[in-house]
N, C-alpha and C positions, 0 to 999 in steps of 0.2 A: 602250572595251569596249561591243558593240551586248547591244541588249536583251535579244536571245535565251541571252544567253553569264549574263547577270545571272540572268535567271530560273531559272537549272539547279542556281540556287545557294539551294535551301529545305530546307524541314526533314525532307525523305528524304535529302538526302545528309550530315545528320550521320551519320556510324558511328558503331552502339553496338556495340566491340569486346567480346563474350561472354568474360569468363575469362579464360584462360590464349591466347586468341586474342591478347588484347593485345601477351604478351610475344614470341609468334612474327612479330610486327608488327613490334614497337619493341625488338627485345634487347636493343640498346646501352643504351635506361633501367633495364634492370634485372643487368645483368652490365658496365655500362660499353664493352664494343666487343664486336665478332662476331671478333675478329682472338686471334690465339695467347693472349693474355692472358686473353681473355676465356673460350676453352676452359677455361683452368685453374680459372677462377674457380668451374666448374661442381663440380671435386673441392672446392674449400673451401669449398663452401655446404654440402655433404652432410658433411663434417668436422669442420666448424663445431657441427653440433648430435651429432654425438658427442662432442665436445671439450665441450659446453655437458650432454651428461650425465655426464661428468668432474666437471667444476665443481659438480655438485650433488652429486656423492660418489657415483655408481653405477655409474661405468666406468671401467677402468682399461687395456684394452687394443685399441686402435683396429688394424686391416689396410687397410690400400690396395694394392690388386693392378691393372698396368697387365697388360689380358689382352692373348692374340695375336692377337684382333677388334681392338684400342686399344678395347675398351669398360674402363671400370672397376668396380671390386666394393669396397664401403668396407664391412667388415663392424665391430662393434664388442660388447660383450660389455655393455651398458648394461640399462636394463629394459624396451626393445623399445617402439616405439612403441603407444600404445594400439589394440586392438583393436575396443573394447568401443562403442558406436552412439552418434552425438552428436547429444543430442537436438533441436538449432537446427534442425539439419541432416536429421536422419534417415537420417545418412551414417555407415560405421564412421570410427572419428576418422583414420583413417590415410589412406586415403580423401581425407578435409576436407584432410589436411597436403598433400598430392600435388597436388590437383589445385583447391583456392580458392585463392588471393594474401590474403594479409595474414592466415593461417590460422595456429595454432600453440602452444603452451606459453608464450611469451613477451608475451602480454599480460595485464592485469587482475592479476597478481599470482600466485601460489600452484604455477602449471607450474616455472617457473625465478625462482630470487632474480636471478645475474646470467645473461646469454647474449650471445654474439657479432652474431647473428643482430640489427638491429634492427628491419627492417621485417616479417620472417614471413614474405619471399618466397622464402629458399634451397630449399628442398625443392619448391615448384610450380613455381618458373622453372626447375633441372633436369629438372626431367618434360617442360615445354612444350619447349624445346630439344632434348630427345634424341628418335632415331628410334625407343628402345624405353625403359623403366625396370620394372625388377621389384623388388618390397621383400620381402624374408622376414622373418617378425616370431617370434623363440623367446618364449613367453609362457605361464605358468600350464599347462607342461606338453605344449603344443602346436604345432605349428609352419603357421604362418598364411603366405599368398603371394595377393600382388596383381601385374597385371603392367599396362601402360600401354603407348599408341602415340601419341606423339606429344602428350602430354598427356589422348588419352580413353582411356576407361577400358575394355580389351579384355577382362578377365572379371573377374568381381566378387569380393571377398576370398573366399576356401576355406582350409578346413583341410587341409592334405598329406599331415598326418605327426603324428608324437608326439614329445618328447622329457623328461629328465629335468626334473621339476618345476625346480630350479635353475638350471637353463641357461636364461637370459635375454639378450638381445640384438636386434639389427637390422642385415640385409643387406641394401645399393642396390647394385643392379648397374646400368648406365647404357652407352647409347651414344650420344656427340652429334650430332647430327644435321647429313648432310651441306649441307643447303638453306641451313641456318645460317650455319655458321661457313665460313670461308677455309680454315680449316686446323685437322683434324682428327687431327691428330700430335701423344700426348705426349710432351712435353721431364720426362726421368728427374731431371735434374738443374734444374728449374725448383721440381717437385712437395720435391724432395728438401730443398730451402732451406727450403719453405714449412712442410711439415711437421718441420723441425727445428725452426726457431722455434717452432710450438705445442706441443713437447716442453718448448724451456725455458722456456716461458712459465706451464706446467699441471705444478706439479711432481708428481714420481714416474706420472705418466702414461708409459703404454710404445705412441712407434707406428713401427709395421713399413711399408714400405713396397718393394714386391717387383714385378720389372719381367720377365712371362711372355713377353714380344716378340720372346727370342730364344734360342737352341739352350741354353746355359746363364740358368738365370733369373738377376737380380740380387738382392741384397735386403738394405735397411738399416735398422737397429732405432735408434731412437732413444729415450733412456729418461737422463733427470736427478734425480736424488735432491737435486741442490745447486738444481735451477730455475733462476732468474736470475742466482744467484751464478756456475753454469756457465757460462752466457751470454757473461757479462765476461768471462771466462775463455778462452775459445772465441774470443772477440772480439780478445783482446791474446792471442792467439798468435804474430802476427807482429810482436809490441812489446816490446820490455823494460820491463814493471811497474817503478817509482820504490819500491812496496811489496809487502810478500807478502800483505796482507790484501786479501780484495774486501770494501770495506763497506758491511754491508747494513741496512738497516732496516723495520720491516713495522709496520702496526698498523691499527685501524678510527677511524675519526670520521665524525660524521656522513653514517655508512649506508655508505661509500665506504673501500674494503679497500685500503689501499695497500702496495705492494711496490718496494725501489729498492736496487738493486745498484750499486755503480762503484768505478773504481782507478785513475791514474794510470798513465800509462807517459811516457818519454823523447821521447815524441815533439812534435807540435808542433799537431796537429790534432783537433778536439773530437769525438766520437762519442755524441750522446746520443740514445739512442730511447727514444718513446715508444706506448705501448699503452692497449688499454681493451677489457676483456672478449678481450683475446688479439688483437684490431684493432688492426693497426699505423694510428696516425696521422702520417703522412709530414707534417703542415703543423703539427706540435705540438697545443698547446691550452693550457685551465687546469691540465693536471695538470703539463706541463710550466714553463708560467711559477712555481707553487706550487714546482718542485723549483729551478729556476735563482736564485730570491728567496731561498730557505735556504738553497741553498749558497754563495750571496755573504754576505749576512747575517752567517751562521755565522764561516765565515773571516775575517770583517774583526771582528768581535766577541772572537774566540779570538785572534788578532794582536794588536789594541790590547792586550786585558787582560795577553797575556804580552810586551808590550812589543817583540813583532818587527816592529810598522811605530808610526809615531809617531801620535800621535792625531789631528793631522791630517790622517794620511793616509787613502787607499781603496783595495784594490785593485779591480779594474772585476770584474765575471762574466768576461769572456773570459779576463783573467790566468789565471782560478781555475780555469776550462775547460779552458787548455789542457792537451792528452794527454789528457783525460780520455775514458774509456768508462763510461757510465751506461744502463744500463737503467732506468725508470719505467714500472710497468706498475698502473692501478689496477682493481680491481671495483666495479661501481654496477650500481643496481638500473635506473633510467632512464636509459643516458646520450643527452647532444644532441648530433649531429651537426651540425656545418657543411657543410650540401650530402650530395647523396643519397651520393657517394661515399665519406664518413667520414673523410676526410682530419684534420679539428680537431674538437679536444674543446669546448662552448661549456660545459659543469656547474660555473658557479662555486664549488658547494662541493668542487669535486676539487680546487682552489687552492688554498682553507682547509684541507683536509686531508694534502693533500702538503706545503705550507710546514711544518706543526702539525710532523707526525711527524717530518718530514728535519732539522726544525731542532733537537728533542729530541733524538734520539739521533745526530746526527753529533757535538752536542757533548760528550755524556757521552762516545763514543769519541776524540774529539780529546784530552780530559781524559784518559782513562787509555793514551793512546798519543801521548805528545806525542814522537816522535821522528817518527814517519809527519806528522803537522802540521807540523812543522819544513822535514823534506822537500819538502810542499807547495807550503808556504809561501814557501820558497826560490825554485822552480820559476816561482809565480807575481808573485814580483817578477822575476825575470829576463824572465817573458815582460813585465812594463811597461813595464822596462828600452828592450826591444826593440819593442816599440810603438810607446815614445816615440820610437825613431830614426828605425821605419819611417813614423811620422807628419812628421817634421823634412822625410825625403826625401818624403815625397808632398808636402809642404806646399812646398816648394822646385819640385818641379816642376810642381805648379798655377802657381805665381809665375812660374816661366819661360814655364809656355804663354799667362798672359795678356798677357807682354811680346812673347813672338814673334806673336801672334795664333795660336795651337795649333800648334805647328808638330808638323810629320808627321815621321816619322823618315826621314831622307835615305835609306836603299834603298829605301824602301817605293816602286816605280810604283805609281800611288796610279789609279784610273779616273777619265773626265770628268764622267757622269753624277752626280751631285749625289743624287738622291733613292735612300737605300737599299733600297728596296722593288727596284729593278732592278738593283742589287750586288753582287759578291762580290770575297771576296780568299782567293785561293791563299796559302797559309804551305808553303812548298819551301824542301828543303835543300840548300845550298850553293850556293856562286856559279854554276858553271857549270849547272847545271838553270835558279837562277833567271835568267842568261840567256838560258837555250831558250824558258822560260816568257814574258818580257816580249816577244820578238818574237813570239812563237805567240797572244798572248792578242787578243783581242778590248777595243780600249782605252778603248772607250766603257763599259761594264760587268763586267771585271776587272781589278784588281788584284794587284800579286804580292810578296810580302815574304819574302826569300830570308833564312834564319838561317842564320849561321853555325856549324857545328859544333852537341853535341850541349846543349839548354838545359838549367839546374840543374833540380836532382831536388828538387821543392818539398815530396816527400815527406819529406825529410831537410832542412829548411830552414825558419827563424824569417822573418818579413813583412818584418825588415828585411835579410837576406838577397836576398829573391825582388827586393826596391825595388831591389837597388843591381846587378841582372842586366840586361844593357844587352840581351841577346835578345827575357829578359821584358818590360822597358819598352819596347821596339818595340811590340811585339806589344799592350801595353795601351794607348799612344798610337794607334797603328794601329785599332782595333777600335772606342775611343773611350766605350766607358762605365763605365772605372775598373774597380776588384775591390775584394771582398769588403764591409765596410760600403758604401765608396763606390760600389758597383755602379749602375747607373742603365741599365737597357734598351729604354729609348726614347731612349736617346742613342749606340745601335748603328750603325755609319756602314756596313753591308753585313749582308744578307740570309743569307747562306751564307758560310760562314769554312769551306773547304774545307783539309786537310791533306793535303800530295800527299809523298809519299815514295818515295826506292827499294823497291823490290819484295824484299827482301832485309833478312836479321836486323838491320842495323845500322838500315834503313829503319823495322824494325818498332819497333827500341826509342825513335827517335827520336817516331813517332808517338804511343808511347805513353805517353812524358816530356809530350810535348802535353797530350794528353786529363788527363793526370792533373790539369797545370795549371790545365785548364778545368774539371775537375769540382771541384776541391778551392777555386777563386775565382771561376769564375764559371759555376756550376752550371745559371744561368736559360738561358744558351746554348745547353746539350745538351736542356735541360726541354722548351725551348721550338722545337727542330727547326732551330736555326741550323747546327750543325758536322756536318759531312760530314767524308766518306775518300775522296779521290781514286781513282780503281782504274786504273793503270796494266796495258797486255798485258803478258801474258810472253813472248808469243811471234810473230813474224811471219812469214810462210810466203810466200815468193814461188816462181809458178813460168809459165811463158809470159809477162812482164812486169804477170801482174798480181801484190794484194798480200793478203793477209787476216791479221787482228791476231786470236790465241785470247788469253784472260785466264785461262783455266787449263787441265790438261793434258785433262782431258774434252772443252774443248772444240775443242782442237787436234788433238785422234784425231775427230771429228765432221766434222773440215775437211779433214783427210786421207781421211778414211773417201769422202768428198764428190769430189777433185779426184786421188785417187787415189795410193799411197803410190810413189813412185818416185827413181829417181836427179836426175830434173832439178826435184825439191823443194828450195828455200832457207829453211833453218829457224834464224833468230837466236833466240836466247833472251836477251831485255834481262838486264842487272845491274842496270841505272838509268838514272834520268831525261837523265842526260848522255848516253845514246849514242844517244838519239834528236833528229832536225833540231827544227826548231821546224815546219814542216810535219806530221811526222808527230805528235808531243806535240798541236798544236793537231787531229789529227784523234783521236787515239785518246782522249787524257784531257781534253782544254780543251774541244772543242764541244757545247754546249751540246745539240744536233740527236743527238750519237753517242755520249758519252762513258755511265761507268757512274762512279755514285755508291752510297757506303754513305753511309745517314744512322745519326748515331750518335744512340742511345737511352737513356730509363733508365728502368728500374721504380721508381720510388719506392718501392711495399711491398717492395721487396727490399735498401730503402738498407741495413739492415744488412751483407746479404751484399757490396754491393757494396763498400761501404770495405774490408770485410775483405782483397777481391782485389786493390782498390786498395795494402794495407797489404804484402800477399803477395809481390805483384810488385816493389813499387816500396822496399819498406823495407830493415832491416840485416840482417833474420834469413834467414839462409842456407835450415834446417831447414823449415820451411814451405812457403817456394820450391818447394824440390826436392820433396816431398808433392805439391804442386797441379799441379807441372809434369807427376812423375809419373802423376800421375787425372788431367787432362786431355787427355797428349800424343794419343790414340785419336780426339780432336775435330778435329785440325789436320790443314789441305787441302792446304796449302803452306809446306813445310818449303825454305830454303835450308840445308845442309851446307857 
């Protein structure tokens, strides 16, 4: 670096970002991404604090209306944000909420006991992000209106109007701003999950949520009187309950409100979420380890005393987990966050007070319902039962891989390159693809492991089942960092674990037996951007000897539209991977240079809904099925008949 380059570098070019400048700078620190997600986040920031005058007993009915601008209108029927001039400031307080950061009711005490809200940046980081925001305040008779561009302030609070002294509440209407975001489109059915959760999270709160975008408006009321018992409930729709009770328990300790719903069903895998001030914390916390501690506790405590395990014995939490669906959702006045994005709870007394409460009254209900205990109970010794098998078989096949030096599974073409950072491995069905596939790949950096037929449905299947699946065990030899406890992903032997399937129903379910695999054992794969979807054409169009591949029918009338529709066009339409050379396969879906990838994803704030769909699809309950298949068929691109 020469000198001139050093000196440029003093103390004029520190930036002092003014305000709401910052967040138009750095969105991603205050909304986490500029990408779809983070769109949305802009509705539950403004949601959030009517949902937060809920909680304090003033509101009881929230509207979200997606308009036919895509702006949004959150109106709420609360005590309307203050009007009245804050005197730090010499600003109306509404004003201060819109347009300072870290502004709001939720510090120093006495605004809000609890609120979702932690840091007091939701309402000025929507302002600084959208291209317009207008607030209408009903209050003391009058009806008050500020409007906002781009975070300044375009004209200054006025009165409008009048209205009935009683009528109180607050209207944000909002548009996000194109400069911003990628993508400016709301998802109906994103908002729709989002806001049901805070329906069962906030009992007897009622919110509407109505979608003006198109010729018929849509509009779904969401409104729980049961709260989180509904949850459960909603949750094990696609499960058969073990019992008819969801049980609940609630109560206060030290300042910290806790609420805990759950019920068992048949099935085989755990579903516990956990909340705080209506914050889904996707990485648990203390209210979580407080609730997993009493409910093992509990059951091995209630077991000995009635003599259904020996006193030597234990059952583990997981036995006790399994099937189980729990909601923990607690209130606090301060909670700590791990990391700005709220993921874990750190408040050690949420620990002392969810163990306290869950361990008091699950046992007074075990005691006057000992046939539901029994049930239980039974349940989770057979999951030990099955543990202990499913450990014999891993434990047998650690022992084999250190006698063979790990050996790979004999289909696997395994690539030469050695270091996984430049790896992947195709998982293709059936033999004849994965022979198209090993001569088409690239041998220095893919792999190809051809399964046979369609793998067990792990939705429907105990650990010692999934152990003794010779697909499955390819596939977790192959990959090479274990499942579930034993997972270990820095012991990942390829980068991309790409799923390539026929283009067709049987293809689709096949892929989708995959994924389930992967999210339900090794979930850090999809977390973390490893698994991919192959995207095979549908179609190939020759005509004068040359050739063009469309992937879907749009883009095959774009190509005709182009080379023009006639007799001496040749239009195949693939079935599958087998009726294409290994030439063609390596140019359409293997190179690296041409092919199309889906990377698969996952919202973690949405893990609830997402097991659900997991459970929907992949479970025994017919009824359900047919319902989602129903409401979603309107979404799907590519239907095979």
């Amino acid at each position: 670096m020469d000198k001139e380059q050093i000196q440029e570098y003093g103390a004029d070019q520190i930036q002092i970002l003014e305000g709401l400048e910052a967040v138009r700078k750095r969105p991603g620190m205050y909304i986490g991404s500029t990408s779809i997600r983070g769109l949305h986040h802009l509705v539950y920031e403004i949601v959030d604090n009517s949902v937060d005058e809920a909680l304090a007993g003033y509101c009881n009915t929230i509207k979200v209306i997606i308009n036919s601008d895509n702006s949004i209108t959150v109106i709420d029927n609360g005590r309307g944000i203050p009007v009245g001039i804050n005197h730090k400031s010499g600003l109306p307080a509404v004003e201060v909420v819109f347009t300072i950061l870290h502004a709001g009711g939720k510090f120093g005490g006495g605004g809000y006991k609890v609120s979702g809200g932690l840091h007091g940046v939701g309402a000025s980081v929507v302002n600084a992000l959208s291209e317009w925001l207008e607030v209408t305040i009903y209050s003391e008779g009058k009806i008050y209106r500020q409007r906002y561009e781009r975070g300044n302030v375009s004209y200054k609070l006025k009165v409008i109007g009048e209205c009935p002294l009683e009528k109180t509440g607050t209207t944000v209407s909002f548009l996000p701003d194109k400069e911003i975001f990628e993508e400016t489109v709301f998802d109906f059915n994103t908002l729709k999950h989002r806001l049901r959760e805070m329906a069962f999270l906030t009992k007897n709160i009622k919110i509407v949520l109505r979608d003006d975008r198109n010729k018929e408006p849509v509009e779904k009321t969401f409104h729980y009187e049961g709260g989180i018992k509904e949850f459960v409930t909603y949750l094990n729709k696609g499960k058969t309950p073990i019992y008819p009770d969801v049980v609940y328990a609630e109560g206060m300790k030290d300042n910290v409100y806790v609420e805990v719903a759950m019920q068992h069903n048949d099935g085989y895998n755990e579903g516990c979420y956990s909340f705080v001030n209506n914050i889904t914390t996707p990485e648990g916390g203390t209210h979580l380890t407080g609730f997993k501690n009493a409910l093992t506790k509990t059951f091995n405590t209630y077991a000995k005393l009635n003599k259904l395990i020996k006193e030597t014995e234990s059952l583990s939490g997981e036995d006790i987990r399994e099937g189980l669906t729990a909601i923990v959702s607690v209130k606090l006045e301060e909670p700590q966050f791990e990391g700005q994005t709220k993921q874990k709870l750190g408040n050690s007394e949420a620990r002392g007070a969810v163990d306290n409460i869950v361990s008091e009254q699950l046992m007074i209900y075990l005691e006057q319902h000992p046939q539901v205990a029994k049930v239980i109970l039974e349940k989770s010794i057979m999951a030990q039962r099955a543990r202990d098998a499913a450990r014999k078989a891993r434990d047998l096949t650690r022992r084999k891989s250190a006698l063979d030096g790990m050996a790979l599974p004999g289909k696997l073409a395994d690539c030469s390159d050695k270091d996984p950072k430049n790896c992947e491995i195709y998982i293709v069905e059936g033999d004849s693809a994965g022979g198209s596939a090993k001569t088409a790949r690239s041998r220095a950096t893919q792999a190809i492991l051809p399964l046979r037929g369609k793998i067990l449905n792990v939705e429907k299947a105990r650990l010692d089942k999934i152990y003794a699946n010779a697909e499955i065990k390819a596939m977790i030899t192959a990959f090479g960092t274990g499942i579930h406890e034993d997972f270990d992903i820095s012991k990942l032997r390829y980068d991309k674990i790409i799923i390539m399937t026929d283009a067709d129903v049987d293809g689709a379910h096949i892929s989708t037996l995959l994924l389930t695999f992967l999210y339900r054992f090794m979930p850090d794969l999809i977390k973390e951007g490893h698994v991919y979807l192959a995207q095979p054409p549908l179609f190939k169009l020759e005509k004068n000897k040359k050739v063009w591949y469309a992937y879907d029918d749009d883009e095959l009338s774009a190509i005709l539209d182009e080379v023009g529709r006639d007799q001496s066009n040749k239009i195949q339409r693939y079935k599958g991977l087998g009726e294409m050379d290994a030439d063609q396969l390596w140019e359409t879906t293997m190179d690296p240079e041409r092919r199309v990838l889906l990377k698969v994803t996952m919202d973690e704030e949405a893990s609830s809904e997402l097991d659900l769909t997991f459970t929907t699809l992949m479970g025994d309950q017919v009824e359900p099925r047919r319902e989602f298949i129903e409401e979603n068929a309107k979404y799907v691109q590519n239907l095979d008949i």
